[in-house]
DRENDO-1510 file (C-alpha; in Angstrom, 1 decimal, always signed):
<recs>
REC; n; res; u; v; w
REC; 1; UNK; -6.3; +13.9; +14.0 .
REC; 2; UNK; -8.5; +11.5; +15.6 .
REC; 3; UNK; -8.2; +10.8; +19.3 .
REC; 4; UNK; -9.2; +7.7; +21.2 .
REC; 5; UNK; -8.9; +6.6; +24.6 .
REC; 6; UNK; -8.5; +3.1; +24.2 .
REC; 7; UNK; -5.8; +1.9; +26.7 .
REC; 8; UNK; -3.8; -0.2; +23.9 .
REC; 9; UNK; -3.0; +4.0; +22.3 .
REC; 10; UNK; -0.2; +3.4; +25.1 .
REC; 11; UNK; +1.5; +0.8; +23.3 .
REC; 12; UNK; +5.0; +1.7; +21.9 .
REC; 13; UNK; +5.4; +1.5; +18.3 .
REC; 14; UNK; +8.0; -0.4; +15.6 .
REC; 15; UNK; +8.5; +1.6; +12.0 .
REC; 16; UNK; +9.9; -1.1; +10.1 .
REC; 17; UNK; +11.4; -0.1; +6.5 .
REC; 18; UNK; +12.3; -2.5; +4.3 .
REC; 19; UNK; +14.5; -1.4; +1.3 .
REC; 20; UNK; +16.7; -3.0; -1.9 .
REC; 21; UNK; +18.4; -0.5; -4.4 .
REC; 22; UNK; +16.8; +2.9; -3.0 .
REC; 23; UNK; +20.0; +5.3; -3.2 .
REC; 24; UNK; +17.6; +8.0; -4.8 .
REC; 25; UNK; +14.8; +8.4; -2.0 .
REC; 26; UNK; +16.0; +6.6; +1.3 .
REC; 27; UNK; +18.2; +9.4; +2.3 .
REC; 28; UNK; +14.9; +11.7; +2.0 .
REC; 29; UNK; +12.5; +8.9; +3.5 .
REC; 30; UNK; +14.7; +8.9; +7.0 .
REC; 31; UNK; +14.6; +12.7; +6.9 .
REC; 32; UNK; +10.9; +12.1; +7.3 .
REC; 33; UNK; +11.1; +9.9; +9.4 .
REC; 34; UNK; +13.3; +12.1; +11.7 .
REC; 35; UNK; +10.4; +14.5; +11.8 .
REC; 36; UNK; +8.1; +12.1; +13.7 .
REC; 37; UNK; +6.7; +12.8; +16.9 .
REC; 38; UNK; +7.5; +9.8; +17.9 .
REC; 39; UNK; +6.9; +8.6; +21.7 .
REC; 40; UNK; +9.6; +7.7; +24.1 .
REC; 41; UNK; +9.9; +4.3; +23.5 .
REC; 42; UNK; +9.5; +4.1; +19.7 .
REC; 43; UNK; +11.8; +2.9; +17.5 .
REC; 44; UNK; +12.5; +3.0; +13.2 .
REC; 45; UNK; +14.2; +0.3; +12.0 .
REC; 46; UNK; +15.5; -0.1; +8.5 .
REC; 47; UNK; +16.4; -3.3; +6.4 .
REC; 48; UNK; +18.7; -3.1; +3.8 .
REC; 49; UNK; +17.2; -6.4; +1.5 .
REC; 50; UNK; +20.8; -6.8; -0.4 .
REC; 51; UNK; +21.0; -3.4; -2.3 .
REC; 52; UNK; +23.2; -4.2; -5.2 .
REC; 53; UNK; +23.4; -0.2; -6.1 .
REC; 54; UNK; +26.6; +0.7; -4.4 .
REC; 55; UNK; +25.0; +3.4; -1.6 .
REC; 56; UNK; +26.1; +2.9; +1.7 .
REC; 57; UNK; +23.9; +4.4; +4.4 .
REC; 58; UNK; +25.7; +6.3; +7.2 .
REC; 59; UNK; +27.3; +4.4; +9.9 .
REC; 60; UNK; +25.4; +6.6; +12.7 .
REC; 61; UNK; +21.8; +6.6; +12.9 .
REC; 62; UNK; +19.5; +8.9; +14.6 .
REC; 63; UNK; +18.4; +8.9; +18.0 .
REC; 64; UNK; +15.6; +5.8; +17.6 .
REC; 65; UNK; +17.0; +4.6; +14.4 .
REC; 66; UNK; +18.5; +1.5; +13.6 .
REC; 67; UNK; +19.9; -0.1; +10.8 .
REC; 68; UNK; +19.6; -3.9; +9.9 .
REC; 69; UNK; +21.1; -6.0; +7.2 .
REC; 70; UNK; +19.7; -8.7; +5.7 .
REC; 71; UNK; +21.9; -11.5; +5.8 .
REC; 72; UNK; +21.9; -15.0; +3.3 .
REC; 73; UNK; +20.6; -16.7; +6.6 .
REC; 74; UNK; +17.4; -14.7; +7.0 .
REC; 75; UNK; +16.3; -15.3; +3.8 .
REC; 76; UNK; +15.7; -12.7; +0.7 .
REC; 77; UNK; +13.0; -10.3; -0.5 .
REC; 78; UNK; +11.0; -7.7; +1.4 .
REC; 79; UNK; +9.1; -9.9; +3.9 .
REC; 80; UNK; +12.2; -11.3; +5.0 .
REC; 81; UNK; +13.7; -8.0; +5.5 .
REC; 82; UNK; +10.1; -6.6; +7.1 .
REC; 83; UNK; +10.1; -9.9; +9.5 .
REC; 84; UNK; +13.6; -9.3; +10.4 .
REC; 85; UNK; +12.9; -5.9; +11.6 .
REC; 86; UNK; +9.6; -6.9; +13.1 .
REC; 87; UNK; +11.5; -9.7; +15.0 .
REC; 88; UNK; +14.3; -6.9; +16.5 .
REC; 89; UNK; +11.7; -5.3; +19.2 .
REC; 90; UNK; +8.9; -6.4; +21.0 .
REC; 91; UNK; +6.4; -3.3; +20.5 .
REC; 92; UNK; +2.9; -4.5; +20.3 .
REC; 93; UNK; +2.0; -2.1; +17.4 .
REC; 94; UNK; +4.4; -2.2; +14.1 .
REC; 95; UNK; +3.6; +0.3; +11.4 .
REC; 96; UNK; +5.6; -0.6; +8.2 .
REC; 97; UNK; +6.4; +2.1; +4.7 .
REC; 98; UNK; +8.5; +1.8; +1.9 .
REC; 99; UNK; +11.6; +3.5; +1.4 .
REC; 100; UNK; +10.5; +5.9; -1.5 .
REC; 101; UNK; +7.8; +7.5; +0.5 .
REC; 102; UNK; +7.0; +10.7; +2.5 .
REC; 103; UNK; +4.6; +11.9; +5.0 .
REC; 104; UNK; +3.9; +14.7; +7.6 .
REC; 105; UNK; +5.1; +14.6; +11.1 .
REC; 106; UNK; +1.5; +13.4; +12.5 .
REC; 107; UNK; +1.2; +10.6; +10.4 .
REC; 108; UNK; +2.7; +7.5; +12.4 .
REC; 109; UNK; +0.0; +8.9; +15.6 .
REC; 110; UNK; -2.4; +9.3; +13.3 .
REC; 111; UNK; -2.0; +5.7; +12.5 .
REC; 112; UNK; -1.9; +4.6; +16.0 .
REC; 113; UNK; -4.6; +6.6; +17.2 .
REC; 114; UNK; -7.0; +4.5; +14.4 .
REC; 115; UNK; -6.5; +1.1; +16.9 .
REC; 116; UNK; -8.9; -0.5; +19.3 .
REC; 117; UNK; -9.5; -3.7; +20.9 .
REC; 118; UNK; -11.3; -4.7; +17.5 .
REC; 119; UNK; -9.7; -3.2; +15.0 .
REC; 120; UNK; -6.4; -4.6; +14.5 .
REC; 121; UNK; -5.0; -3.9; +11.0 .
REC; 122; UNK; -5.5; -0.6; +9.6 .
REC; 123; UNK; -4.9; +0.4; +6.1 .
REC; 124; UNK; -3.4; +3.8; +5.9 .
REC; 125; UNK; -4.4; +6.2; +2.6 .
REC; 126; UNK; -1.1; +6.0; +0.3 .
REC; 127; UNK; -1.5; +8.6; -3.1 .
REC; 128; UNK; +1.3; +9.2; -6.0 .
REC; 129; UNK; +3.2; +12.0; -6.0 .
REC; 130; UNK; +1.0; +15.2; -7.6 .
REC; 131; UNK; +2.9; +15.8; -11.1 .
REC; 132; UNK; +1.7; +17.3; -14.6 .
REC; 133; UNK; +3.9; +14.4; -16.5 .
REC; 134; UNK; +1.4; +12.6; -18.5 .
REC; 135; UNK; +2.4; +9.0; -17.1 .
REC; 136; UNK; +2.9; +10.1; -13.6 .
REC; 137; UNK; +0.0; +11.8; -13.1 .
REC; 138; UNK; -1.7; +8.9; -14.8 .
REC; 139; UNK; -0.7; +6.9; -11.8 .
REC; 140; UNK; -2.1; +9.6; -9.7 .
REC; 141; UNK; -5.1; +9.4; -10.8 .
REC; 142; UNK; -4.9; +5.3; -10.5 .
REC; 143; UNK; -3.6; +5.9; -6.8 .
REC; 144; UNK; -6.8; +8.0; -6.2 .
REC; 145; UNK; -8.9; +5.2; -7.1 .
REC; 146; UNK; -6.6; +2.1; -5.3 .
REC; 147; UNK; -7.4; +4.4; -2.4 .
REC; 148; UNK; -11.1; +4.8; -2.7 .
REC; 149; UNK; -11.7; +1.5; -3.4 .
REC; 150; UNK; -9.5; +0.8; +0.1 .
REC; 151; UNK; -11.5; +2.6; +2.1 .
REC; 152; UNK; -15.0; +1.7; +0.2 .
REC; 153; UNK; -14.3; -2.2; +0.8 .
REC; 154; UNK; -13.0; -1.8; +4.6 .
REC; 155; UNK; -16.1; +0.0; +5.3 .
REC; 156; UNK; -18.2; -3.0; +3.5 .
REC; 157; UNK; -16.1; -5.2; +5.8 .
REC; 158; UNK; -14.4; -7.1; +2.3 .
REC; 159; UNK; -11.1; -5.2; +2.3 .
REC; 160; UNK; -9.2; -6.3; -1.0 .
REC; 161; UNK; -6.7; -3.5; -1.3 .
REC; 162; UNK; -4.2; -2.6; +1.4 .
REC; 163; UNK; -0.7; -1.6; +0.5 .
REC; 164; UNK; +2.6; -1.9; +2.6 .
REC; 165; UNK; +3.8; +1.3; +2.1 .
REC; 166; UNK; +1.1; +2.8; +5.0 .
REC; 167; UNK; -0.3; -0.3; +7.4 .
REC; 168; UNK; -0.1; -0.9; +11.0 .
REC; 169; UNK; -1.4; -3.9; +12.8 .
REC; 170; UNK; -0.7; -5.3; +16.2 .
REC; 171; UNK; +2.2; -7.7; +17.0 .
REC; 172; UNK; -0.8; -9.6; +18.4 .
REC; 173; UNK; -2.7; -10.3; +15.2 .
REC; 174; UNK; +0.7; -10.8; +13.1 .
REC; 175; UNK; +2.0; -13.6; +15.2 .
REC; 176; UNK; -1.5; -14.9; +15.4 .
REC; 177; UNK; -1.4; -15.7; +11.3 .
REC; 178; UNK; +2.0; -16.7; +12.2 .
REC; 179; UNK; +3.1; -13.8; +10.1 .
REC; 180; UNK; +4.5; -13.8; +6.4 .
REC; 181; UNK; +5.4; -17.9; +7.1 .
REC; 182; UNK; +1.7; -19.0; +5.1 .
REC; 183; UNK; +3.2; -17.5; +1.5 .
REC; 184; UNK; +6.9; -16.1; +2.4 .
REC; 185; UNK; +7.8; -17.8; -1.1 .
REC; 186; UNK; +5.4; -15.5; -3.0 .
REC; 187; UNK; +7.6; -12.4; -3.9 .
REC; 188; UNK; +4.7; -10.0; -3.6 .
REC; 189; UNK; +1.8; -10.0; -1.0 .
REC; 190; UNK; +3.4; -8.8; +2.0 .
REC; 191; UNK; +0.5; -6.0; +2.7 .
REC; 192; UNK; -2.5; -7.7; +1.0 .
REC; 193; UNK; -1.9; -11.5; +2.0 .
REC; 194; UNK; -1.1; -10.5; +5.5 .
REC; 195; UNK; -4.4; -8.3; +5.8 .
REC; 196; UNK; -6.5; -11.6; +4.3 .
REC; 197; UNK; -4.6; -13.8; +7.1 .
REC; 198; UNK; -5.7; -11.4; +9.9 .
REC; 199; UNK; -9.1; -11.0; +8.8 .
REC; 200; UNK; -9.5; -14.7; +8.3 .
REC; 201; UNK; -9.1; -15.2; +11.7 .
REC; 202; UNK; -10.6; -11.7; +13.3 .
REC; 203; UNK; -13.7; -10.8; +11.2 .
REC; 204; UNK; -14.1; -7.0; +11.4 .
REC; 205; UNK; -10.8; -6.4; +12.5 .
REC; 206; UNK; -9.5; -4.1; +9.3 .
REC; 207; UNK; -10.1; -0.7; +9.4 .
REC; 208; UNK; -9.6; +2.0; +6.8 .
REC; 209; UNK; -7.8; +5.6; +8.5 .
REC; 210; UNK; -9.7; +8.1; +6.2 .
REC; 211; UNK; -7.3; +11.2; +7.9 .
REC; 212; UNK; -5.8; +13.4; +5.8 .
REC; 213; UNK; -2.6; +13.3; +8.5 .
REC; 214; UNK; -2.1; +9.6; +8.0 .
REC; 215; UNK; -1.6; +10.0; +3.9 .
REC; 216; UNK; +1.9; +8.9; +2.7 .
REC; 217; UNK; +2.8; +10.1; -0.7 .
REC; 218; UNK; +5.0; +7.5; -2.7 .
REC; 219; UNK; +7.1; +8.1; -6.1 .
REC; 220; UNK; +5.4; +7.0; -9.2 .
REC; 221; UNK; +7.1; +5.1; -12.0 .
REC; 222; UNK; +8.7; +6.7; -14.9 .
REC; 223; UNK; +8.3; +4.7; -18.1 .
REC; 224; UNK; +5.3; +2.3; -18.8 .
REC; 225; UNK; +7.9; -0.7; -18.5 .
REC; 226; UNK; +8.3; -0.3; -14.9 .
REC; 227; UNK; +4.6; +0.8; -14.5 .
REC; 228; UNK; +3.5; -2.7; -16.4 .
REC; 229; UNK; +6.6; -4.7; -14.2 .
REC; 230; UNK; +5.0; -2.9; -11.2 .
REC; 231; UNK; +1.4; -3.9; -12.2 .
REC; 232; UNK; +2.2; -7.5; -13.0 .
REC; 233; UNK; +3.8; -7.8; -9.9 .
REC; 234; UNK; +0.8; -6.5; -7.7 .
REC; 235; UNK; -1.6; -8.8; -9.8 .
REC; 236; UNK; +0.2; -11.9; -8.8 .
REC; 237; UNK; -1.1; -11.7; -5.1 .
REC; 238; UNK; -4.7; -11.9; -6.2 .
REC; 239; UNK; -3.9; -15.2; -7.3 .
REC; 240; UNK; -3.6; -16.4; -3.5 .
REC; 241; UNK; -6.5; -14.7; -1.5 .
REC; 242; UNK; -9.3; -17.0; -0.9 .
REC; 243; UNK; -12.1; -14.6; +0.8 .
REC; 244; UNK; -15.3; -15.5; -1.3 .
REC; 245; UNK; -16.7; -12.1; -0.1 .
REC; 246; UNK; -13.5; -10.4; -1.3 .
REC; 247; UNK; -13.5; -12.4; -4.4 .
REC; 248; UNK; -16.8; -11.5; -5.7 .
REC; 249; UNK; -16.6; -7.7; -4.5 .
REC; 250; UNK; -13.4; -7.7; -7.0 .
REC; 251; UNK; -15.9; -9.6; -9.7 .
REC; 252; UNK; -18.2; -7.0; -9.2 .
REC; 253; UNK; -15.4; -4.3; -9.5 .
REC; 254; UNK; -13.9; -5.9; -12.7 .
REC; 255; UNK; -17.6; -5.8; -14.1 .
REC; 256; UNK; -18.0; -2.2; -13.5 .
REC; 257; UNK; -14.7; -1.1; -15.0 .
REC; 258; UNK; -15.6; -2.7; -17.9 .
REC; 259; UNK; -19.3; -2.1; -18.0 .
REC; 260; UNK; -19.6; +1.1; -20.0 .
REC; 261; UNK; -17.7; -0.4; -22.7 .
REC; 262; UNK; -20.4; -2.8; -23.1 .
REC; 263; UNK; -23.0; -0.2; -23.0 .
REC; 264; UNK; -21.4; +1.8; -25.5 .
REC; 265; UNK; -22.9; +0.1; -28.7 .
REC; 266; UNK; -26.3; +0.1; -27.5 .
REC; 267; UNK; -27.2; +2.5; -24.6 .
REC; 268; UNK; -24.1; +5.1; -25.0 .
REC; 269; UNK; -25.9; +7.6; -23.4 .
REC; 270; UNK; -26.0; +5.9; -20.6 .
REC; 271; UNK; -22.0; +4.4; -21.1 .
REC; 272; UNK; -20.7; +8.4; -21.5 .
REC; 273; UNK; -22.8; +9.3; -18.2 .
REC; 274; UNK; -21.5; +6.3; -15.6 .
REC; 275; UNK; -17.8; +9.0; -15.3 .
REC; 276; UNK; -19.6; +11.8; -14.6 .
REC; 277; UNK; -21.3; +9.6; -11.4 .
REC; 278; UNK; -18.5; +7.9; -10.5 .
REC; 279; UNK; -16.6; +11.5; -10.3 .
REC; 280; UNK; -19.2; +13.3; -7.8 .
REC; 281; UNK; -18.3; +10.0; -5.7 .
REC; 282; UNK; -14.1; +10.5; -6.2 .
REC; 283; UNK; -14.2; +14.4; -6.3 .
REC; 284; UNK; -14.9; +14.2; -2.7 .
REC; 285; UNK; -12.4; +11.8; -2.1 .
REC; 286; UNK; -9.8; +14.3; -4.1 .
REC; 287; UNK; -10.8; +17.5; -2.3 .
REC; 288; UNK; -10.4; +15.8; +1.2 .
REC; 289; UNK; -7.0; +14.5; +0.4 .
REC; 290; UNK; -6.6; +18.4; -1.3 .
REC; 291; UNK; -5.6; +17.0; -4.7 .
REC; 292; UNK; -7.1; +18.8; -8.3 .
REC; 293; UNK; -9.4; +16.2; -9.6 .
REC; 294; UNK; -10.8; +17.9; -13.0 .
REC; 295; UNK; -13.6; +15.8; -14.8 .
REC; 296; UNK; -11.8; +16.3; -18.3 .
REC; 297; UNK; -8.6; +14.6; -16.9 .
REC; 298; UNK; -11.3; +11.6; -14.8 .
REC; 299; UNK; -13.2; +11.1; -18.4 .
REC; 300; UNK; -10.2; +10.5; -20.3 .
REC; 301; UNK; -9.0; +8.3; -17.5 .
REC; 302; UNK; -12.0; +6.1; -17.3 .
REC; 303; UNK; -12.0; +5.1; -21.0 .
REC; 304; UNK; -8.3; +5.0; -21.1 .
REC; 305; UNK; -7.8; +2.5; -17.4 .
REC; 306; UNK; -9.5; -0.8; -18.7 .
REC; 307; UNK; -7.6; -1.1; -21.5 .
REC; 308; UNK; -4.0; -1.2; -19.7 .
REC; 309; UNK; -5.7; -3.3; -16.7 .
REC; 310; UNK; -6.9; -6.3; -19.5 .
REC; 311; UNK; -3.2; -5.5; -21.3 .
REC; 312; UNK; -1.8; -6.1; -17.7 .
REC; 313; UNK; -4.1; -9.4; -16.5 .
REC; 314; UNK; -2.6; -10.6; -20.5 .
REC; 315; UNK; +0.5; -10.1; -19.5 .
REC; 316; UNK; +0.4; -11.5; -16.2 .
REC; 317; UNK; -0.8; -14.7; -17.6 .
REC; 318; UNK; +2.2; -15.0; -19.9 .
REC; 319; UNK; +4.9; -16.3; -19.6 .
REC; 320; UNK; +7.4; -13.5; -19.4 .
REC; 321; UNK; +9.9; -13.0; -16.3 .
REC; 322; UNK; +8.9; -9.9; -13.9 .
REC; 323; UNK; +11.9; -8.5; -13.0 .
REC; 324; UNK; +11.7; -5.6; -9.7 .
REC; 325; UNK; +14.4; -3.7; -8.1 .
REC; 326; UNK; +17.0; -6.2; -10.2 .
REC; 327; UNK; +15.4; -9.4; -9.0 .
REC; 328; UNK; +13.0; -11.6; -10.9 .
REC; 329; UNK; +9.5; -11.9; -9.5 .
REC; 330; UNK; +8.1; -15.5; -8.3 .
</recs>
């Protein structure tokens, strides 16, 4: 784990979890949680965004745990529930997951440990579970890249990926931005849109925590509707950031995705041998976050990926309702 002696590693820390519907994981998620060497005057907090699924969590929380509910007043949706629960404390660094994920006892200092005077907002490495089911471990592999590209962009200083399920930034920079306020009517963005804010008004100040003790694994989807509901819904933030940098590194990204498709008819030596350099690049990435990467599983992948991103950019653009965790998508 990394160790810094910056003064602000002193700060107390605020685990905020938001969480609608999550009967099948939350239960586990706290027990992680629980295991955290947390400091003496950290807290967890957990907002319960109107579950409709009948699970009621126990009355008694841990030691350092509390339990929020998300009344008609505050608002609905998770930025309501994550401002709520950033709202109940006053520590100056607030690190936020999701209630279907998991992670080792290190990974909340891990997180901390990543923060300095300039860095601000750091995007912690989030992966899919590691499964041999053909669509879940389809989404492993996706969750290898989201990551790669997340730390490749941070370093470039034009972060475009960040997720909520593994960031931390100071209360500092989110009330600077004047938090989720700008686009608290979107129903997605709460992770990306806040890391554009913050950058927007401190240059540099995003960092990537490449730390194998800061990873948080999170469940994949089970059926391709959910994956494509879960896909639509990520694509409509990108609609609302308005970095020019950002915007043309994604361009650029879009282009290479798609770039040995158009090479295929004319130069496909060149189109088959663009996997086999992109995968010396994300082996490494694999191995240090110890996860099998094999080249057959990469080159099927890399043929395989464009076709459902252009399906899901199609969809997006439709007019069909996204519905998520029994609410319907704005």
């Amino acid at each position: 784990m990394p160790t810094n002696s910056n003064t602000l590693l002193q700060n107390d820390l605020l685990i905020v979890v938001p969480f609608r519907n999550e009967k099948q994981n939350i239960t586990e998620t706290i027990a992680y949680l629980e295991i955290q060497q947390l400091r003496k005057n950290d807290r967890c907090t957990l907002v319960d965004d109107h579950s409709t699924d009948g699970y009621t969590l126990k009355s008694k929380m841990p030691e350092k745990f509390e339990l929020l509910q998300l009344k008609n007043e505050d608002g609905i949706g998770k930025k309501a529930a994550l401002k709520k629960g950033i709202h109940s404390g006053n520590e100056p660094f607030i690190l936020t997951t999701d209630a279907d994920c998991t992670f080792n006892e290190q990974w909340s200092e891990s997180m901390r440990a990543k923060v300095s005077e300039e860095k601000q907002f750091i995007i912690g490495p989030v992966l899919n579970e590691k499964s041999n089911n053909f669509i879940t471990s389809f989404q492993e592999t996706e969750s290898l890249i989201l990551l790669h590209l997340a730390k490749l962009s941070a370093k470039l200083n034009a972060p475009i990926i960040s997720s909520g399920a593994n960031l931390l930034f100071t209360r500092k920079a989110f009330y600077a931005v004047n938090g989720y306020e700008a686009h608290l009517n979107k129903s997605s963005g709460d992770d990306v849109l806040l890391m554009r804010a913050i950058f927007n008004k401190f240059p540099k100040c995003v960092a990537f925590n490449h730390d194998y003790e800061a990873l948080v694994i999170t469940k994949s989807e089970t059926n391709w509707k959910s994956y494509f509901m879960q896909r639509m819904r990520w694509s409509s933030k990108s609609a609302h950031l308005k970095s020019i940098k950002g915007f043309l590194l994604t361009l650029i990204l879009f282009a290479l995705l798609f770039l040995p498709y158009f090479l295929l008819l004319k130069v496909w030596f060149i189109a088959v041998l663009i996997p086999f350099v992109e995968y010396y690049y994300l082996l490494k990435t694999a191995h240090f976050y110890r996860r099998n990467f094999y080249v057959g599983e990469w080159f099927f992948f890399r043929w395989a990926y464009p076709t459902l991103v252009f399906a899901t950019v199609v969809l997006s653009i439709l007019p069909l309702k996204v519905n998520w965790k029994g609410r319907e998508v704005k």
